[in-house]
N, C-alpha and C positions, 0 to 999 in steps of 0.2 A: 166353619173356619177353614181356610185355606191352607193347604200345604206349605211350606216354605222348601224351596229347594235348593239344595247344597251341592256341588259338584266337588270332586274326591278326586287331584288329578294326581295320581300314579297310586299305585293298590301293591305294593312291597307289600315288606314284613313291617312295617309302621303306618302303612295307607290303608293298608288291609283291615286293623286294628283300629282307626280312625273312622270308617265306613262303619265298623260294626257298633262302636260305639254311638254313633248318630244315628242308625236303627233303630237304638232302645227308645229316642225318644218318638213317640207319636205322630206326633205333626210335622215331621222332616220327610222330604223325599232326598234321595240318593242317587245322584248322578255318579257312577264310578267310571273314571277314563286312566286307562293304560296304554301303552306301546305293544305290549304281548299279551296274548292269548292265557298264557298260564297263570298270573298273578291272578287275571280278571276271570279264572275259571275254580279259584279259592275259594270265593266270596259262596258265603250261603246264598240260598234262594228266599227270596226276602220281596212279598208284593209293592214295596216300596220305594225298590232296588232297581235299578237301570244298568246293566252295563254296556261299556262301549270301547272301542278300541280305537286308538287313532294317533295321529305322530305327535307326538307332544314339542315334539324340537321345533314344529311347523309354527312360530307368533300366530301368522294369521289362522292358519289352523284353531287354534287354543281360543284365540279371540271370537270366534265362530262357535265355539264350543259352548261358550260362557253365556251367549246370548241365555234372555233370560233365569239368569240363575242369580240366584239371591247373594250368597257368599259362596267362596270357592278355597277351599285345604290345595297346597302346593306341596308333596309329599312325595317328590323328584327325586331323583338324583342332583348333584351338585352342579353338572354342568348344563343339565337343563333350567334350572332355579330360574336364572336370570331372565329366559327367554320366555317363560311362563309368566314374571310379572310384568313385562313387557305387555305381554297379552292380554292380561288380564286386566292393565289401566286403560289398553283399547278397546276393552269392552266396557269399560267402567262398571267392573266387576269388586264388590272386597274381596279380600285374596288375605286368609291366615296360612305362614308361609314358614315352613316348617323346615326346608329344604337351606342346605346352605351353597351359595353361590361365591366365587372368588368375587364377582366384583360387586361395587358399590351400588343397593338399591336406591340410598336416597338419593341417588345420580339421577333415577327416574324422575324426578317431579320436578326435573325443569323441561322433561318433555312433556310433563301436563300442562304447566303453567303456558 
């Protein structure tokens, strides 16, 4: 059986705890992405565990990111939120999204449609 893999995008004091949580289960791999160096130097060492650093503000970034990965945790800051689900419906990525943004997600799905 194949891995499933999860992408963890920001590793706070809440993303942190979400990464660690998706550890316990077996058959998950662990994409963790932050903006800094320190959140993503919290994280246990874990064979299953990836980490990586990269701009999160960046859409196209993020949407690069996502390639291949099964569902993705949005676990931002608030003014990044927005820009991550952006990215993540141009990867057509699922995205459970944890993060709260000022503006309107369902505003996005007339840029899928």
């Amino acid at each position: 059986m194949t891995a499933t893999r999860i992408t963890v995008l920001g590793t706070g004091l809440i993303g942190r705890v979400i990464v660690e949580d998706l550890l316990q289960e077996p058959n998950l791999e662990v994409l963790a992405i932050d903006g800094q160096d320190a959140p993503l130097d919290l994280l246990t060492e874990h064979p299953r565990l990836t980490r990586r650093r990269a701009d999160l503000a960046n859409e196209k970034d993020v949407t690069t990111l996502l390639a291949g990965t099964h569902v993705a945790v949005g676990a931002v800051p608030g003014f990044l939120g927005h820009g991550v689900q952006r990215g993540a419906l141009a990867a057509r990525c699922h995205l459970v999204d944890i993060s709260f943004a000022p503006e309107d997600p369902l505003a996005l799905q007339k840029e899928v449609e």
